[in-house]
N, C-alpha and C positions, 0 to 999 in steps of 0.2 A: 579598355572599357567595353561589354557588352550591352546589347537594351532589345527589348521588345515590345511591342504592341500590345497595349491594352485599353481601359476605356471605364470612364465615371459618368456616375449618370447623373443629370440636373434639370430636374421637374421632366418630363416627357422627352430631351434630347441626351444624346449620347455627346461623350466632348473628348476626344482622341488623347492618351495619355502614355507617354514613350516612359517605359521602365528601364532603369538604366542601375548596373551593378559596375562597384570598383572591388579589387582585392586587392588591398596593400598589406605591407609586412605592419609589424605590431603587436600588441598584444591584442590575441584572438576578442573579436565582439561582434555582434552583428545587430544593424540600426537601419530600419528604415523611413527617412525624411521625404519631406514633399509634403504636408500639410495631412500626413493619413490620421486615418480616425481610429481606437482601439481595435476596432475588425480587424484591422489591415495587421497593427501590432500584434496581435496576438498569433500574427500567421507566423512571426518567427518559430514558436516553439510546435505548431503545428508541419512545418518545412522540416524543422533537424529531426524529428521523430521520423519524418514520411524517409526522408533522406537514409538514415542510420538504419531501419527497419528492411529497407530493401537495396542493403548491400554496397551504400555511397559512401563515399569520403567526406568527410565533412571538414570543408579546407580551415586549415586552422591560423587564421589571417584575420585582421578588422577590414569586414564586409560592410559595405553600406550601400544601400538600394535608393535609390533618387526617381521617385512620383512625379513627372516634369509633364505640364507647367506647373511650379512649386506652390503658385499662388492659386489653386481651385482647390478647396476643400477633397478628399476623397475618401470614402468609404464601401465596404463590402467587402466577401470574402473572394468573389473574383478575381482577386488578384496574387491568389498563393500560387496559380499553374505558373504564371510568370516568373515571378521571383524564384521559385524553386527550378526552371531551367533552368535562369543563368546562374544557379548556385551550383548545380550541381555538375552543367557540362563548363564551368569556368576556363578550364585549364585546356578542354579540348577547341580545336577547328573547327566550329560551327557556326555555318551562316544559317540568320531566322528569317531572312529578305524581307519579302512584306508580308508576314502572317500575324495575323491576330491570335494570342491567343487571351484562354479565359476558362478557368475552373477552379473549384474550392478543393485543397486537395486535405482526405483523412489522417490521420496519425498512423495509417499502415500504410498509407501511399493510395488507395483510391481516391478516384476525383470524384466531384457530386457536382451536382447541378445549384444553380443559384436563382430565385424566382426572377433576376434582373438582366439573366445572360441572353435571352431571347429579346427581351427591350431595349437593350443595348446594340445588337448584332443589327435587328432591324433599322435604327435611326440609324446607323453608321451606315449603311447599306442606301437608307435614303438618301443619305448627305453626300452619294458618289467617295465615302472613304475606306471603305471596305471591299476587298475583294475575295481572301484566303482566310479562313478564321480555320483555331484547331478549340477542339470544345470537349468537355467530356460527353462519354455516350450517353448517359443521363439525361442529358439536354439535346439530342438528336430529333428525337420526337418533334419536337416545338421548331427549331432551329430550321431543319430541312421544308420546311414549309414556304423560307423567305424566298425570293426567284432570283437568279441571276449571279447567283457568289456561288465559291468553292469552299464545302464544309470536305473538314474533317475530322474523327472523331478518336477518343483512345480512353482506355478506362483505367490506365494508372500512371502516375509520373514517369514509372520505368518504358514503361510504353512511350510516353510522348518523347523522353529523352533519344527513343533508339527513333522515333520519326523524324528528329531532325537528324541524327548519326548518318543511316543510311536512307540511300534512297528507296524507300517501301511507300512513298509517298499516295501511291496508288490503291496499296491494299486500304487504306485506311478513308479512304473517299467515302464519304456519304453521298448517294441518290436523291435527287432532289422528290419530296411529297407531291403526287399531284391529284386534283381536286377529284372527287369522283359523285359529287354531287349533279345534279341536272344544271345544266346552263343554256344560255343562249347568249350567240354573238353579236356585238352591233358594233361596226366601225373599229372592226380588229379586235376589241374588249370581248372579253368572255364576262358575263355576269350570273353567279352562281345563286338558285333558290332549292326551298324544301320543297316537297308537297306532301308530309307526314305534319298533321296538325293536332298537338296534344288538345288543343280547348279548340269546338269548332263551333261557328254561328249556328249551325243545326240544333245546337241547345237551347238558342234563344227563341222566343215564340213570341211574335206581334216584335213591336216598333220597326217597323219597315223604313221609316225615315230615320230613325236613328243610325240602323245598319247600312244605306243607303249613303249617309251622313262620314258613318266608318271609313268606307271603302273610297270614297274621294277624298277623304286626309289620306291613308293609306297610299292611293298613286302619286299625291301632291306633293304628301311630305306636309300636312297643312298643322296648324293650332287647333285642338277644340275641345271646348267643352260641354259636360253634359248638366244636366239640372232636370233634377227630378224627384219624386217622393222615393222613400227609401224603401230596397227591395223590387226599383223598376227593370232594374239590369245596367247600370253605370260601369258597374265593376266590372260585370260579365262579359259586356259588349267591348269593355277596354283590355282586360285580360286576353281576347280574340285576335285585337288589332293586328298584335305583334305576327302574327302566322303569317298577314296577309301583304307585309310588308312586301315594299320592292325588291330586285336581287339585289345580293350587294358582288361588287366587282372585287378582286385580290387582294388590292391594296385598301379598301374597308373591313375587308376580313382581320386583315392582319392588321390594322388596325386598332379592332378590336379585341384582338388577342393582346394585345397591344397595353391596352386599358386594362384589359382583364390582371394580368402580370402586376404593373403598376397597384392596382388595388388589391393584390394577395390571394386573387383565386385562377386557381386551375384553367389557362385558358382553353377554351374548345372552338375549334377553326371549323365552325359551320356557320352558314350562310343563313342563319335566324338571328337578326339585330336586336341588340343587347336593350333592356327593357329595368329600368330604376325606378324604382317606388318607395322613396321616404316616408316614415311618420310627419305628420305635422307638426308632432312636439321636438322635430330634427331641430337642431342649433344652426346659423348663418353659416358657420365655418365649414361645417359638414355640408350645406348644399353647396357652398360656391367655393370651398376649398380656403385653404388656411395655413396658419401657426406662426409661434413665436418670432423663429428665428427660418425656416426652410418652409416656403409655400406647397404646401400636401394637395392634391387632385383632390375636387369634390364631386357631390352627384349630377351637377350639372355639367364637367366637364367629363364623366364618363359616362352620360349618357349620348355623349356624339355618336352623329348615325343610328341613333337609337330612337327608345323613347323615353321622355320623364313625364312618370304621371302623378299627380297630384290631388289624393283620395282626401274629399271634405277639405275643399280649396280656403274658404274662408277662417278655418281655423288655425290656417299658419299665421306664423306674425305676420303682421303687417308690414313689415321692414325685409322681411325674406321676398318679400310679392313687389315689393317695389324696385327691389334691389332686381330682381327678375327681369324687368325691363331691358336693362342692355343688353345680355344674352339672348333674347327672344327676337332684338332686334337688329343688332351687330353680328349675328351669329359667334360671336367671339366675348370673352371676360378675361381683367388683366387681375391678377394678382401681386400685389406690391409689398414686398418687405422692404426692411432696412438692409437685408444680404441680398434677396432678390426678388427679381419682377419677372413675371412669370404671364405669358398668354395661352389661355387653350379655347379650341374652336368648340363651338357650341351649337353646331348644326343638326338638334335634334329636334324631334317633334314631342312638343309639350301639348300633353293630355290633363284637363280637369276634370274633377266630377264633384259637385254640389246637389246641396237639399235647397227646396226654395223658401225656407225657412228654418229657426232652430229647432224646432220640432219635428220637421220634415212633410208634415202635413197639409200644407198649403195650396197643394193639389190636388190634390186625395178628392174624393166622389165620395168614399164610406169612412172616412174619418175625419174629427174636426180638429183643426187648426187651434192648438194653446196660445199661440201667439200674437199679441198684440201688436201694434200697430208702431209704437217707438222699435219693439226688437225687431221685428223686421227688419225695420230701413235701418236700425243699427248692424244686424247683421249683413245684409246686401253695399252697407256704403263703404266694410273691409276690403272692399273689389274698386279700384281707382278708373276714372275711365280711361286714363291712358293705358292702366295694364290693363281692359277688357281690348280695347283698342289692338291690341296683339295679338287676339285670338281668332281665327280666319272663319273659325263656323260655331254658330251657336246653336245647342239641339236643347229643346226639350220635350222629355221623355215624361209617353202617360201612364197611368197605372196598368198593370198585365190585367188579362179578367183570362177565366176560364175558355172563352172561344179561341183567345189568337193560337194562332197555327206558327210553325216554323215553316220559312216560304223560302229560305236560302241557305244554302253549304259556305264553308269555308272557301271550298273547290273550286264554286262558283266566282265570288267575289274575287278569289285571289287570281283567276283567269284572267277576269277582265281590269286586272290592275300590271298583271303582266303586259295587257295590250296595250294600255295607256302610257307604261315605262316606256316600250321600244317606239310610240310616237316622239316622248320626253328626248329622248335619245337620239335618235335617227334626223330629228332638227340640229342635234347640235349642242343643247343642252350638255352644262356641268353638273348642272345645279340642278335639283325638280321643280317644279310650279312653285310650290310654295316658299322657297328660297331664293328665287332668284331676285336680282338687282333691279333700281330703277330703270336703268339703262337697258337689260335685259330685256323687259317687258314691252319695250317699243319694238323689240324685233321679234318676238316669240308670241304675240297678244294682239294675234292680229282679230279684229274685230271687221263684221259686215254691219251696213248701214242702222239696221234695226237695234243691233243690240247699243249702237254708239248712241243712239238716241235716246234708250232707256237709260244705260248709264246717265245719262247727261240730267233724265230728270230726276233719278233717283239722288244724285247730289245735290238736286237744289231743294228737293221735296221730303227728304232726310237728312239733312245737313251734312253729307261725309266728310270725313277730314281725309285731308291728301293719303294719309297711309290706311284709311278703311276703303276709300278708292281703289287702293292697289291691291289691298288682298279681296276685295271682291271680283277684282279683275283674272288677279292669280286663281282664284276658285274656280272664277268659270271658265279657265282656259283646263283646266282638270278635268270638270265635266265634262267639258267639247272633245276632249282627246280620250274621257269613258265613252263618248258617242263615237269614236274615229272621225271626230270631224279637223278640218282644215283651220276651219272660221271657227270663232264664237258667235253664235247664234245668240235670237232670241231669248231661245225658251234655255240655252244654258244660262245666259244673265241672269234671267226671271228665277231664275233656282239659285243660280248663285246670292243673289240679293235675299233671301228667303231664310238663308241659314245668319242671315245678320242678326246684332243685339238688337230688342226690339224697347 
C-alpha cells in the first residue's frame, strides 16, 4: 500500500487527509471510498485520460483509493494530483516522505489551480502541519506568499511523476513572494500600508467633525455611525475610511486572502483592508452565514479586519440588527447546524449611515420635513438601545452650503493614524483601542486625575452603562494616542464623551 498527503476543507480550517492506494489482482476497476463527493469521483475518468494520453500504463488490477479519515465528508477536484501519482508510479520505488501534494489534473495531463488550494495550504501551515507541499504552477502566484514552508511547483502529472523519480527536487523549488509594499517595523513585526488613495477626503468639503470623527475610528478600530440629511457626505466620508486604515501585518494579509478565496474572488495580497457593504434588503443567512446542511461564511464574517458598512441602517430587518449584537460584541459568531458548528472571528469595524428621518429632511435648513411625529419615533425605535449601545461614536453630519472648504487629505489623516498605530503597538497591544478586553483597559487606559473625575460625573449625569463606560473610555485612549499622549487627558475625555448618543 502507498498514500500521500492531501487535505479537505471545513468552513475556514484545513483537516489533514492521508490518500492511500491498494492494487490487487481481479478483475480490473478502480473505486474511490472514504466518504468523497461526486468531484472527487469523477477524477477517475479525468486520471485514466491524463494517464493513457501521456504515455502511462494503466495497471489493469482493482485499484481502490481510501480518503482516511473515512468519516469526514470530502470534496473538490484537489485531489486528482494525489490519486493519480500513486496510480501511476504504483509499481515503482518511490518514497513521498512528508510532502503535501495538491492539484486538479486535465484530460491531457496539465494540472490547474483549485480556488481552495491556497486556503488550504495556509490553515495547514497555521496548524504547524505542513511543511513541503507540491502544487501546480497555476497556483504559485497565491501559494508563495505564505512564509516559512517549502513550495514546489510542476505543470503536468508527468512532471510531478519524474519529481518524485529523481532527485531534481531543487529545480522545481519556488521562491518565496516578498512584500514590496511600504512598512514599518515594531517589535520584530513588519506592518505593511498603501499610500495610493483611490477616494480621498480632499473631495470632501466642510464637516470637520465628521472627518475628525473618521480618522479616530480608523486608529481605534472603533463603531460609528453617521446620521444626516441626504446628500451630506455619509457615503463619501465612509467610502474614504477604508484608505486611512491601519497597516495590516502578514498574517492579516493573508488572511484576507484568505477570505477572499473562501468567497470566490481573486485574492489580492495588498495591505488595503477588505471593505463589505450589503443591501438592506440582504437575507440573515447571507450577513451572518448559513445553510441547510454545511454552514457557508457570511458578510459578517468576511468582513474580519475589515470594514462592514451598513447604508440606511434602519431599514434592515429588525432581527438582522439584533442578531448583530453578538458579533459587535464577542468579536466572534457561532454557526450551528446539525453536521456542523462552525465559529468565525468578527473583529471588524462596523460602519452605519442613517437619515434622521424617512424622508431624510429633518435636518435640513432649506427643506421641510414630510414627517410626522408617530414615523419618526416609529422609524428611530428600529435602532434598540443595546444595539446603539455598540456603537463607540455618534456623528451628526449638517447640510454642505457652498462656502465649506476641503481642510484635509487623505495623506494627512492617514499619517497621524499611522502615528497612533505604532503608540497602539509599541505598549504592547494585540488588539487596537477599540477592541480591546475589559481586562485590557485597566492596563492600556490609564487616566490622570481630571479626566477620572469627569468620567465619574459623566456617568452619573448620563446614566452610562458599564459597556458605554468602556467604549468612552476606548475613544479617548485613541484620541490621546492621535495627540501622543501618555495619559488621557481632559480635553481627550471631554471629546471623547461628545461623540456619545445624545
Amino acid at each position: 500500500m502507498k498514500q500521500l498527503k492531501c487535505a479537505c476543507l471545513e468552513a475556514l480550517d484545513a483537516t489533514c487527509v492521508e490518500v492511500e492506494a491498494t492494487f490487487t489482482k481481479g478483475l480490473p476497476s478502480f473505486s474511490i471510498v472514504g466518504l468523497a463527493t461526486s468531484s472527487i469521483q469523477e477524477s477517475r475518468d479525468r486520471i485514466k485520460s491524463a494517464l493513457l494520453t501521456n504515455n502511462f500504463k494503466f495497471p489493469p488490477k482493482k485499484i481502490t483509493i481510501n480518503l482516511s479519515p473515512s468519516d469526514i465528508s470530502k470534496t473538490g477536484t484537489h485531489f486528482d494530483l494525489s490519486i493519480a501519482l500513486l496510480v501511476a508510479l504504483n509499481d515503482e520505488d518511490v518514497k513521498f516522505d512528508d510532502f503535501f501534494v495538491f492539484g486538479e489534473v486535465g484530460l491531457n495531463g496539465k494540472l490547474k489551480d483549485t480556488h481552495t488550494i491556497f486556503v488550504m495550504i495556509l490553515s495547514l501551515t497555521q496548524q504547524g502541519l505542513l511543511k513541503n507541499v507540491l502544487i501546480p504552477q497555476e497556483s504559485v502566484e497565491k501559494v508563495s506568499t505564505i512564509p516559512n514552508i517549502n513550495i514546489f511547483s510542476v505543470k503536468s502529472v508527468t512532471q510531478a511523476c519524474d519529481f518524485f523519480r529523481f532527485n531534481n527536487k531543487q529545480s522545481c523549488k519556488v521562491e518565496p513572494n516578498n512584500f514590496e509594499y511600504k512598512n514599518i517595523e515594531i517589535n520584530n513585526t513588519k506592518y505593511y500600508y498603501m499610500t495610493e488613495y483611490a477616494f480621498n477626503y480632499s473631495d470632501v468639503k466642510g464637516q470637520q467633525i465628521a472627518k475628525k470623527a473618521s480618522m479616530i475610528a480608523a486608529a481605534g478600530n472603533h463603531n460609528i455611525l453617521f446620521e444626516g440629511s441626504p446628500g451630506c457626505g455619509k457615503s463619501m466620508i465612509t467610502k474614504r475610511l477604508r484608505y486611512i486604515m491601519p497597516p495590516m501585518s502578514l498574517e492579516e494579509i493573508l488572511e484576507k486572502a484568505k477570505l477572499d478565496s473562501l468567497d470566490s474572488i481573486q485574492p489580492s495580497f495588498t495591505p488595503l483592508r477588505v471593505f463589505r457593504n450589503p443591501h438592506h434588503s440582504s437575507t440573515r443567512a447571507s450577513i451572518f452565514g448559513g445553510g441547510s446542511q454545511i454552514a457557508r461564511i457570511g458578510e459578517v464574517a468576511l468582513s474580519n479586519n475589515g470594514i462592514l458598512f451598513f447604508d440606511e441602517l434602519p431599514h434592515f430587518d429588525k432581527n438582522i440588527l439584533e442578531a448583530l449584537r453578538e458579533p459587535l460584541e464577542d468579536y466572534r459568531i457561532l454557526i450551528s447546524r446539525v453536521n456542523s458548528k462552525i465559529n468565525y472571528k468578527t473583529k471588524f469595524m462596523f460602519i452605519a449611515a442613517q437619515n434622521p428621518c424617512p424622508c431624510g429632511n429633518l435636518l435640513s435648513s432649506k427643506k421641510e420635513c414630510r414627517c410626522n411625529e408617530l414615523e419618526i419615533n416609529r422609524y428611530k425605535n428600529r435602532l434598540s438601545e443595546p444595539f446603539l449601545d455598540r456603537i463607540d461614536l455618534y456623528i451628526t453630519m449638517n447640510e454642505v452650503s457652498s462656502e465649506d472648504l476641503a481642510d484635509v487629505n487623505s495623506a494627512q489623516l492617514h499619517k497621524k493614524v499611522l502615528q497612533a498605530f505604532s503608540m497602539q503597538k509599541q505598549r504592547g497591544q494585540t488588539d487596537l483601542n477599540g477592541k480591546l478586553s475589559d481586562e485590557e483597559l485597566n492596563v492600556y487606559c490609564i487616566m490622570n486625575t481630571e479626566s477620572q473625575e469627569i468620567l465619574q460625573q459623566a456617568i452619573s449625569s448620563l446614566g452610562l452603562s458599564f459597556r458605554s463606560t468602556n467604549k468612552v473610555l476606548k475613544v479617548a485612549r485613541t484620541i490621546a494616542d492621535l495627540s501622543l499622549s501618555i495619559e488621557i487627558e481632559k480635553t481627550h475625555m471631554l471629546e471623547a464623551l461628545s461623540y456619545r448618543k445624545r
